[in-house]
C-alpha positions as a printed NumPy array, in Angstrom:
array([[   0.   ,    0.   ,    0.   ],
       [   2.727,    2.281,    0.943],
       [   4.646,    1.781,   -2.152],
       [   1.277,    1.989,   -4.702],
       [   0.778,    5.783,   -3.045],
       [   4.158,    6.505,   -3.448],
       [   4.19 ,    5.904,   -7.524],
       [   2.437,    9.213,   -9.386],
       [   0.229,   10.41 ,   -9.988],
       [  -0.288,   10.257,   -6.229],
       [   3.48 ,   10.81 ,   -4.783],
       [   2.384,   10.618,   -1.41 ],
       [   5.821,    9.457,    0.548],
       [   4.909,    7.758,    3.342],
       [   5.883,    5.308,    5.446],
       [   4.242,    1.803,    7.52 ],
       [   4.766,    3.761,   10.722],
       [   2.416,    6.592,    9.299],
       [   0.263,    4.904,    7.803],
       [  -0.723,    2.981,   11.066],
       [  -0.364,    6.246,   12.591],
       [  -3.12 ,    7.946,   10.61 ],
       [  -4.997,    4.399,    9.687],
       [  -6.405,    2.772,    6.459],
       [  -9.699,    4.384,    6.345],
       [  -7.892,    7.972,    6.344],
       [  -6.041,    7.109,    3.6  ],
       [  -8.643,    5.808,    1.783],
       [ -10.51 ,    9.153,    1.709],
       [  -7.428,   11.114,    1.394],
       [  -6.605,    8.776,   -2.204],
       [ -10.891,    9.541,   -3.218],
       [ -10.448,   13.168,   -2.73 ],
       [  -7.951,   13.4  ,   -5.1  ],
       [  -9.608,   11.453,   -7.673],
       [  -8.025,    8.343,   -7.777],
       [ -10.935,    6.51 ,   -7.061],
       [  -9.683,    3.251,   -8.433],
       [  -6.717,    3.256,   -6.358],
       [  -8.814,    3.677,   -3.023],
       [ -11.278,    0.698,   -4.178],
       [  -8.506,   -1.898,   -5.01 ],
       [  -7.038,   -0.809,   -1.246],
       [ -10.137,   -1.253,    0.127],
       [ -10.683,   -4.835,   -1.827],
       [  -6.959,   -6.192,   -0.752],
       [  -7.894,   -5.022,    3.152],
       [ -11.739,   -5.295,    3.172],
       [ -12.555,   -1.955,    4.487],
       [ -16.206,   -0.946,    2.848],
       [ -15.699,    0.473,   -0.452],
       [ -19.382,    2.606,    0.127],
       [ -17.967,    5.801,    0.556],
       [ -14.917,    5.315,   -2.255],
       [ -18.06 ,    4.176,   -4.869],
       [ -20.064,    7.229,   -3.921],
       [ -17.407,    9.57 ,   -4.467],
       [ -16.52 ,    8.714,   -7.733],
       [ -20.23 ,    8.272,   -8.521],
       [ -20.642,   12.172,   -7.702],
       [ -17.469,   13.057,   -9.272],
       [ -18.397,   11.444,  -12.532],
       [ -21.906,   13.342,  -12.612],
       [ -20.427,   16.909,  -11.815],
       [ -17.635,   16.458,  -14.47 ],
       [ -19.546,   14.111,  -17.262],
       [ -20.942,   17.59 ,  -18.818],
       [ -20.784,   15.906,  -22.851],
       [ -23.142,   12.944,  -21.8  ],
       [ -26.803,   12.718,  -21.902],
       [ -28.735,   11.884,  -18.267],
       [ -29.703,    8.183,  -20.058],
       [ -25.849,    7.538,  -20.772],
       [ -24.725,    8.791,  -17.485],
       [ -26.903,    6.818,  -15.726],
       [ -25.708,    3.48 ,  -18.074],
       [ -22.385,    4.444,  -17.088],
       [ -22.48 ,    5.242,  -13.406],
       [ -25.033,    1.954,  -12.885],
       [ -22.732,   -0.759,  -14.595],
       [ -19.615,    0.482,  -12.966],
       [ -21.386,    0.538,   -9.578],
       [ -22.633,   -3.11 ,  -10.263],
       [ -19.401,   -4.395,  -11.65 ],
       [ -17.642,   -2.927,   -8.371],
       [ -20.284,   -4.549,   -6.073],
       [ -19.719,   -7.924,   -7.556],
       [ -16.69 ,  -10.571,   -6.816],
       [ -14.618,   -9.723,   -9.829],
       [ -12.114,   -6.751,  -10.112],
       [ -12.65 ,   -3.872,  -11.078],
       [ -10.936,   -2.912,  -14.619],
       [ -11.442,   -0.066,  -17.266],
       [ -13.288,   -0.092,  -20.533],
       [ -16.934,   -0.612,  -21.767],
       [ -19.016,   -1.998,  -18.467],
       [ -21.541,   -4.594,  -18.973],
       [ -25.241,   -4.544,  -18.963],
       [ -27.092,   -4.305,  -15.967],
       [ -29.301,   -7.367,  -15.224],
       [ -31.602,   -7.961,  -11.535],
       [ -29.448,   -9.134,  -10.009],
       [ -26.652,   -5.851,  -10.547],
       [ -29.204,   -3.809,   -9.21 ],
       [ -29.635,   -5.713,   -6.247],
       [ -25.989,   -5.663,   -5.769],
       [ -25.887,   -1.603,   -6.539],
       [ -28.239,   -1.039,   -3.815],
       [ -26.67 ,   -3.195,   -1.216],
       [ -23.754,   -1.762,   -1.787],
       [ -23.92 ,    2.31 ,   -2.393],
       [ -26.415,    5.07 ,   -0.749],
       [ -28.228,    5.636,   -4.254],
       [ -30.173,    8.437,   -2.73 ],
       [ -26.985,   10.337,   -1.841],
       [ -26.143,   10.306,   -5.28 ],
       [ -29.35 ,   10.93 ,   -6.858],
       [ -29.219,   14.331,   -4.388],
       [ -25.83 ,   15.328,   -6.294],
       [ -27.401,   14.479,  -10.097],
       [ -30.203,   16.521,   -8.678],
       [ -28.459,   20.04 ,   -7.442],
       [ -26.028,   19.147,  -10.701],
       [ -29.194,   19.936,  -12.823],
       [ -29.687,   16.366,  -14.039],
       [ -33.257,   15.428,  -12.548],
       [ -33.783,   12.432,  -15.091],
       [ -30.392,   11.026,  -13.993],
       [ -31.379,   11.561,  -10.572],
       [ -35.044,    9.708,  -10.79 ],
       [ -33.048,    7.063,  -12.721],
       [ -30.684,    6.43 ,   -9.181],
       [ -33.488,    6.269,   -6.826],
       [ -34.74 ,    3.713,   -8.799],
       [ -32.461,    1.53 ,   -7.165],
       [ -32.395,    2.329,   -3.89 ],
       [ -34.064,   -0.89 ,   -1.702],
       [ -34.739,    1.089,    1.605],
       [ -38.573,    2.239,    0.252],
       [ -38.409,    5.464,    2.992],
       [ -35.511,    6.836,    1.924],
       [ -36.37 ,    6.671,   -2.228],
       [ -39.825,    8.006,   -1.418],
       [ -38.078,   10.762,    0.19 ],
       [ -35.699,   11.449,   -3.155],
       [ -38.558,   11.688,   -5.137],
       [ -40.503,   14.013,   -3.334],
       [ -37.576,   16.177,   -3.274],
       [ -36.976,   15.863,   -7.297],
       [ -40.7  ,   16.119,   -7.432],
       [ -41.826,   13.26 ,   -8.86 ],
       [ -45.034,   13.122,   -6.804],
       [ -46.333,   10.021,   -8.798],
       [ -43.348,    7.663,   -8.615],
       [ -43.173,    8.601,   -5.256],
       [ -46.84 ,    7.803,   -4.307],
       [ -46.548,    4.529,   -6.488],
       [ -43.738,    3.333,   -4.375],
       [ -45.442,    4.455,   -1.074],
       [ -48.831,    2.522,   -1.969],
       [ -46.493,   -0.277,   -2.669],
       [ -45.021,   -0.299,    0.617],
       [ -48.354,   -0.308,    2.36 ],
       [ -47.141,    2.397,    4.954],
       [ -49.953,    4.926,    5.313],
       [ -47.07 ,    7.358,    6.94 ],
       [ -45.291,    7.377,    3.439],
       [ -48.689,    7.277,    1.482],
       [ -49.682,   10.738,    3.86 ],
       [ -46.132,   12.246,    2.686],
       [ -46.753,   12.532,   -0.474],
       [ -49.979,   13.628,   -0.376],
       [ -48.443,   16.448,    2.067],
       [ -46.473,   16.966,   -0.614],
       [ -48.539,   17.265,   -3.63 ],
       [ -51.092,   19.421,   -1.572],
       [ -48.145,   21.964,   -1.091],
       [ -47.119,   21.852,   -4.638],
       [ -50.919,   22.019,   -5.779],
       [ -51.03 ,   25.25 ,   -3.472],
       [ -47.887,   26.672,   -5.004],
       [ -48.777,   26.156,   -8.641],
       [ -52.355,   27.132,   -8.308],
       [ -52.366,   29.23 ,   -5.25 ],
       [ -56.016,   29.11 ,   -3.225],
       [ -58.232,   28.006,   -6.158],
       [ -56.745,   24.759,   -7.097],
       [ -58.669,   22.571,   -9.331],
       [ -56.88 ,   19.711,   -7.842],
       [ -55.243,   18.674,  -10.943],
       [ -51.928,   17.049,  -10.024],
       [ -53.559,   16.009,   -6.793],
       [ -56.121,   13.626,   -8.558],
       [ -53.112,   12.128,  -11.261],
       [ -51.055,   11.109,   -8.012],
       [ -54.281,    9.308,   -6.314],
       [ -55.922,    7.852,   -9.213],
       [ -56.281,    4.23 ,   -9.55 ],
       [ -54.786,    3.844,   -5.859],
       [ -57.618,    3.457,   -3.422],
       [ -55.373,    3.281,   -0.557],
       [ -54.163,    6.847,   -1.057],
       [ -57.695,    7.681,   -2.012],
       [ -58.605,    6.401,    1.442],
       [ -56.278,    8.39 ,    3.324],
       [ -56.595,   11.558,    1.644],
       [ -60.954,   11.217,    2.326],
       [ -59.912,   10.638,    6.149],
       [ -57.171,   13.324,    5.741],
       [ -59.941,   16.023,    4.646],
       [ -62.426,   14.702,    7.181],
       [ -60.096,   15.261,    9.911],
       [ -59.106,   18.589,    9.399],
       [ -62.208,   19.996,    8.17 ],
       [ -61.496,   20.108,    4.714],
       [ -64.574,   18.643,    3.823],
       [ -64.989,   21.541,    0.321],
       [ -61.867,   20.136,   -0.917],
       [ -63.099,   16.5  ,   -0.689],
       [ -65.961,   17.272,   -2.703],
       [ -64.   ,   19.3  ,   -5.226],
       [ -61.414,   15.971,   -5.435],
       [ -64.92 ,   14.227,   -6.009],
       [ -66.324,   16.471,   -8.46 ],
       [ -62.975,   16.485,  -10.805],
       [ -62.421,   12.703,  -10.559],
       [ -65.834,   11.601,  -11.855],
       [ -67.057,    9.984,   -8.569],
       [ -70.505,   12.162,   -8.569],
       [ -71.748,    9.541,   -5.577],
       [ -69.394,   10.676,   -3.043],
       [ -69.264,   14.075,   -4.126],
       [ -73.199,   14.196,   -3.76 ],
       [ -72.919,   12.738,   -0.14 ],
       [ -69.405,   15.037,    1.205],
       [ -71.516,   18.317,   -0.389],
       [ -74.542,   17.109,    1.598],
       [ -72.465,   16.727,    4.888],
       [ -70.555,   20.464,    4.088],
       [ -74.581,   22.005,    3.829],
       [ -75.046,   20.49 ,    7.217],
       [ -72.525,   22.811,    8.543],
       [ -73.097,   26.013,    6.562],
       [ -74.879,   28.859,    8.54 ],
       [ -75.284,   30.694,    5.265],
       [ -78.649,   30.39 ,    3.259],
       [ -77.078,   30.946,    0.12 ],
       [ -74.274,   29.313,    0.603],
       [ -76.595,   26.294,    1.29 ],
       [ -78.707,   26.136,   -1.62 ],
       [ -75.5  ,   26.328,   -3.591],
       [ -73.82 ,   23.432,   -2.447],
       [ -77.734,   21.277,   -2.27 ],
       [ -77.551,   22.042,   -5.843],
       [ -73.957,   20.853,   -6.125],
       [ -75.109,   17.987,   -4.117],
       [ -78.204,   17.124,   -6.3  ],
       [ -76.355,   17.183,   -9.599],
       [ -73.675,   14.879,   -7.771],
       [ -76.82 ,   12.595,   -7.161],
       [ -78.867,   13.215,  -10.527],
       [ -75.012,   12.105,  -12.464],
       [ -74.759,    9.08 ,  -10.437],
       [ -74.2  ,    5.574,  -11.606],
       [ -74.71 ,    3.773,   -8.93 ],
       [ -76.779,    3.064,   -6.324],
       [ -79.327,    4.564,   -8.697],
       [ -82.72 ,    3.631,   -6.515],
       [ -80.686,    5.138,   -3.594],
       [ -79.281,    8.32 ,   -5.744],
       [ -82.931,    8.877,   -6.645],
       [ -84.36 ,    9.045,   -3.349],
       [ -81.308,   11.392,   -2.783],
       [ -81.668,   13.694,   -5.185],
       [ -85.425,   14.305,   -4.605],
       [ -84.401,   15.196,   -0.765],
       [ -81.933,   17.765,   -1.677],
       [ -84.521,   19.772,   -4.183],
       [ -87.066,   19.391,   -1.397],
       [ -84.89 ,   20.776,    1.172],
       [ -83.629,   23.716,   -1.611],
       [ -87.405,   24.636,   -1.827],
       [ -87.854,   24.401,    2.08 ],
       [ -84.619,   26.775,    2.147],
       [ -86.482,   29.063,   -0.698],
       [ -90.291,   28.749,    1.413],
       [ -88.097,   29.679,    5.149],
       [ -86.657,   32.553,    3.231],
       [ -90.07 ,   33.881,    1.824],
       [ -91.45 ,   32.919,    5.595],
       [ -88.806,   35.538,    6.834],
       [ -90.122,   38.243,    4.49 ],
       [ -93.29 ,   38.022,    5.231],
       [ -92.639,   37.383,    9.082],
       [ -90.954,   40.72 ,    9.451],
       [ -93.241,   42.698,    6.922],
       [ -96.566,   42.043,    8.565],
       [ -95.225,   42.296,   11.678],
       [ -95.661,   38.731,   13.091],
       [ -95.859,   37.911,   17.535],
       [ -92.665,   36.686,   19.136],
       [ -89.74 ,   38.574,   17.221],
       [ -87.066,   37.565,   15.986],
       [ -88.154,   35.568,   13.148],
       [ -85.69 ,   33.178,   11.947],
       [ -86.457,   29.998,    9.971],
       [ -83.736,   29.425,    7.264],
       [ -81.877,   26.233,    8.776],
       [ -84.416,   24.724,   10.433],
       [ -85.878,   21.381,    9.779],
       [ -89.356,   20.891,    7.715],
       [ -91.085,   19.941,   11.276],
       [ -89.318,   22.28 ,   13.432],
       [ -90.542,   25.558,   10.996],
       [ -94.181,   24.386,   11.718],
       [ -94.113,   24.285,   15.334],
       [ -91.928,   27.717,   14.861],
       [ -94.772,   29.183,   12.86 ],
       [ -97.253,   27.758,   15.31 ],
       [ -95.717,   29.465,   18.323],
       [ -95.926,   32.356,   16.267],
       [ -99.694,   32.209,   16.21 ],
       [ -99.804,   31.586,   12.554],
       [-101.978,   28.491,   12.108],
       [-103.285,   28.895,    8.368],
       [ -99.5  ,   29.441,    7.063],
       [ -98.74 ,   25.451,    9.317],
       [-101.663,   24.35 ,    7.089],
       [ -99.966,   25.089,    4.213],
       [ -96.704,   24.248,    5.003],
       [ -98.147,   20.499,    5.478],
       [ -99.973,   20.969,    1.981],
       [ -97.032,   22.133,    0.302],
       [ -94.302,   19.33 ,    1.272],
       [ -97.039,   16.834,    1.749],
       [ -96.225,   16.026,    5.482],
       [ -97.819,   12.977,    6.696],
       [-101.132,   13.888,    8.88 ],
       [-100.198,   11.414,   11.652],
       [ -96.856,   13.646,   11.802],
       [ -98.066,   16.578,   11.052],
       [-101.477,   16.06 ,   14.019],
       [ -98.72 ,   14.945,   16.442],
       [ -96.969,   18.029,   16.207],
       [ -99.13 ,   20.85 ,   15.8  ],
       [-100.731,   19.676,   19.222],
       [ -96.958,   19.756,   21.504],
       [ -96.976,   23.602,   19.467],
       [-100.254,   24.476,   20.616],
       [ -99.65 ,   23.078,   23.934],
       [ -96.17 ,   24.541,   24.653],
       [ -97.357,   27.676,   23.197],
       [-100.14 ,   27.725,   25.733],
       [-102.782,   27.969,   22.946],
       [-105.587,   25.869,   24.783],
       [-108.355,   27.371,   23.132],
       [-106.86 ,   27.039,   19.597],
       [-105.954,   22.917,   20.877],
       [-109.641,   22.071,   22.267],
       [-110.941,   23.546,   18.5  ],
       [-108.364,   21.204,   16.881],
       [-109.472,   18.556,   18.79 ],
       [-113.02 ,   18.869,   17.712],
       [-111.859,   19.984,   14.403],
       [-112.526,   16.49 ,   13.402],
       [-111.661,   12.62 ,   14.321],
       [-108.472,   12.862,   15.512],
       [-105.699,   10.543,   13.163],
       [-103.668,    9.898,   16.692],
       [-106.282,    9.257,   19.036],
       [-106.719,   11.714,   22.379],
       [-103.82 ,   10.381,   24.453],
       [-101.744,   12.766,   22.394],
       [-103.77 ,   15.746,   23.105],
       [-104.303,   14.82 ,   26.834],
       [-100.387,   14.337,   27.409],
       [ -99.941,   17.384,   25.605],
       [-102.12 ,   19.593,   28.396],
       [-100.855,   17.965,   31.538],
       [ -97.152,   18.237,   30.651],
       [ -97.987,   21.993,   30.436],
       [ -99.983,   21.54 ,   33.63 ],
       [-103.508,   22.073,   31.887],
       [-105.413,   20.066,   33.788],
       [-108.563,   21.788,   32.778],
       [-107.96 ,   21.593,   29.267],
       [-106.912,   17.794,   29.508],
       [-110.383,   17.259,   31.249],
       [-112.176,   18.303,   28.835],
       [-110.33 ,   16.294,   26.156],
       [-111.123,   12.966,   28.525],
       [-114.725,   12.206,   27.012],
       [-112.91 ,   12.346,   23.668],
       [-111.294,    9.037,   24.427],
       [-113.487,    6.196,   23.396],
       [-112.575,    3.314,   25.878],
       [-113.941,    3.751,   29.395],
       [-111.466,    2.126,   31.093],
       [-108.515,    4.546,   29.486],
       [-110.835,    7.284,   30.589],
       [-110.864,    5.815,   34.415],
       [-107.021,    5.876,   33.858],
       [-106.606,    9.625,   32.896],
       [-109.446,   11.189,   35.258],
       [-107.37 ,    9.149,   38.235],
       [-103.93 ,   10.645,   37.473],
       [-105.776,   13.908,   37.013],
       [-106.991,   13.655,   40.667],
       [-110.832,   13.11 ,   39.547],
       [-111.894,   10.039,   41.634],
       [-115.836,   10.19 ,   41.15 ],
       [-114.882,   10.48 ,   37.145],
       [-112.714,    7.478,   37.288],
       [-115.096,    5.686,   39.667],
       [-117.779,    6.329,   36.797],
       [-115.575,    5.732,   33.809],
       [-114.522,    2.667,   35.477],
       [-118.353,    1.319,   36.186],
       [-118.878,    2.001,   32.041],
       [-116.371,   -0.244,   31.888],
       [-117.336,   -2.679,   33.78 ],
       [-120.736,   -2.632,   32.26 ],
       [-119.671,   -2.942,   28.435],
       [-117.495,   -5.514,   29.518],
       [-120.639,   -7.294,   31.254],
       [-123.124,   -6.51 ,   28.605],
       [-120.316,   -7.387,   25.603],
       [-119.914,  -10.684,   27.509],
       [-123.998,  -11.326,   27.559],
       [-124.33 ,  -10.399,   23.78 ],
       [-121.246,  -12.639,   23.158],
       [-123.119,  -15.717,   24.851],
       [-126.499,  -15.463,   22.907],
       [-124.639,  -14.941,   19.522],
       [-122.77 ,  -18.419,   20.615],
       [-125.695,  -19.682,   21.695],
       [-127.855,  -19.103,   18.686],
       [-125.212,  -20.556,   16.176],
       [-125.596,  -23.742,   18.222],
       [-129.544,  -23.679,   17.371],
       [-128.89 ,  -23.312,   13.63 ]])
């Protein structure tokens, strides 16, 4: 060793003593810094120091200085050597040979590819640089080349192949921020969808990604762009839910309900869908005109606010507000069941203290949910003379014994309870002589 440094172009004169002094490993980078980079590999073959660092170096010192050649040929070159050096045979001069599997393998083992890839990269060779990081076998650190030479969809590729959702949620860190940077706050999302399509684990992520942080808008712009009018339909449905705005509501229902009226599947389901979201656009449209007229003609219990509410809540609302007829219509216009719609129009009239207005209803006509309703109704607001007038209304005795007792009227239950007792009796009587004349015949 002593007498190879000695020769030129190297001339270094120095001696065993030294060179145990300063050891091997010094030397070694002391011969690669000065370029004689198949000098410090052959020392480190007859010793067996690693060669790693001695590879790298001339790797990097070929790409700064191999100006004529094309990225394609300087990767050829720098690939084949590197295999040829990682194998058993020594290394030699001229024409290197192809690279099969099995050289790459090698390579990788046997040379931080992503180190070098960094130098083609600041050396202005970004094709050359992709090309290295092809090889590397440790998937964290050649997702983490890419991202940095900006190959977003290589990157993600070799992320979704890994199956580690921490590299998957890099790169989509990273294409949001170049997305942001190339589009500034509009984004249509372009290079975002081309790095997630056809990978629904990255799709995944990137749905739970937006969820989390609140991002729900630019989930359903990501589901708008990429064709998937389903989800979109159902994320613009959830970001109405949250919108305080009544404008900015019926915009995104109407977002939503094309999302529905474009979808493929699920069409039964997409259907029903889509009819909700125009009902509750014109519910949005009837609260607004409700509002208008609230405030113009002057309507009891300021202030009037309906836009938000549900269908059901805006009629008890407009109950409370004393305006019965515009209920009515409000249950003619969206077609509200009239079980439903019975049910709660009596808790308004009742909470609202409207006892008059609830003993008309109840005579209005026969009731579609039976008494008990109307009855519960008055004693939860502690009307017990309203709810004893509404007791005859009930048509079984012995539920009228029931509600006359818990309303403290013993001689009324007592009554109520003999009735009972007697259609019971007389029911039982008429029962036997029916039985008793089908045994004649």
């Amino acid at each position: 060793i002593c007498y190879a440094v000695r020769q030129p172009p190297l001339e270094m004169p120095i001696s065993v003593a030294q060179l145990r002094h300063m050891s091997l490993a010094t030397l070694v980078r002391h011969i690669a810094n000065r370029r004689q980079h198949l000098l410090a590999y052959r020392i480190c073959q007859y010793v067996g120091l690693p060669a790693r660092a001695v590879l790298a170096s001339w790797a990097m010192e070929k790409i700064q200085h191999s100006v004529s050649l094309t990225d394609e040929e300087l990767s050829a070159v720098v690939c084949r050597r590197l295999a040829l050096a990682s194998s058993e045979s020594p290394l030699v001069l001229g024409s290197p040979p192809a690279l099969h599997k099995e050289g790459k393998e090698k390579l990788a083992s046997v040379l931080p590819l992503a180190k070098v890839a960094l130098c083609a990269a600041q050396a202005g060779r970004p094709v050359l640089a992709t090309r290295l990081t092809e090889f590397e076998v440790v998937t964290k650190e050649q997702v983490k080349m890419l991202l940095k030479l900006a190959e977003l969809n290589i990157a993600m590729e070799k992320a979704v192949g890994s199956g580690d959702p921490d590299l998957v949620m890099q790169c989509l860190y990273s294409a949001l921020a170049h997305e942001q940077q190339a589009t500034g706050e509009e984004s249509d999302l372009s290079l975002l969808i081309e790095v997630l399509h056809d990978r629904p684990l990255a799709q995944d992520l990137f749905a739970l990604y937006c969820r989390e942080t609140g991002q729900r808008n630019m989930l359903q712009l990501y589901y708008e762009k990429s064709n998937r009018a389903c989800d979109a339909g159902w994320t613009a449905l959830t970001v109405a839910s949250r919108q305080r705005s009544g404008e900015e509501k019926k915009k995104t229902l109407r977002r939503a309900a094309r999302g529905f009226a474009d979808c493929q599947t699920s069409q039964d389901l997409a259907a029903f869908a889509h009819a909700s979201v125009l009902s509750q656009i014109d519910l949005l449209n009837y609260q607004n005109e409700l509002e208008v007229k609230a405030n113009s003609r002057g309507w009891s219990h300021p202030p009037h606010v309906f836009v938000g509410l549900s269908l059901m809540e805006t009629v008890r609302q407009v109950i409370l507000k004393m305006e019965f007829h515009e209920a009515d219509n409000l249950q003619k216009v969206f077609k509200i069941p009239e079980k439903r719609y019975w049910r709660c129009k009596i808790d308004a009239l009742a909470d609202g203290r409207f006892f008059d207005e609830l003993l008309a209803f109840a005579q209005y006509r026969t009731s579609p949910v039976g008494y008990d309703p109307f009855i519960t109704a008055c004693m939860r607001n502690e009307a017990w003379e309203a709810a004893a007038k509404l007791v005859p209304k009930v048509k079984d005795p012995e539920e009228q014994a029931m509600w006359y007792s818990q309303l403290g009227m013993q001689r009324e239950a007592e009554e109520a309870a003999k009735n009972a007792g007697s259609q019971s009796l007389s029911g039982g009587l008429l029962q036997t002589l029916t039985d008793a004349l089908k045994g004649r015949r």
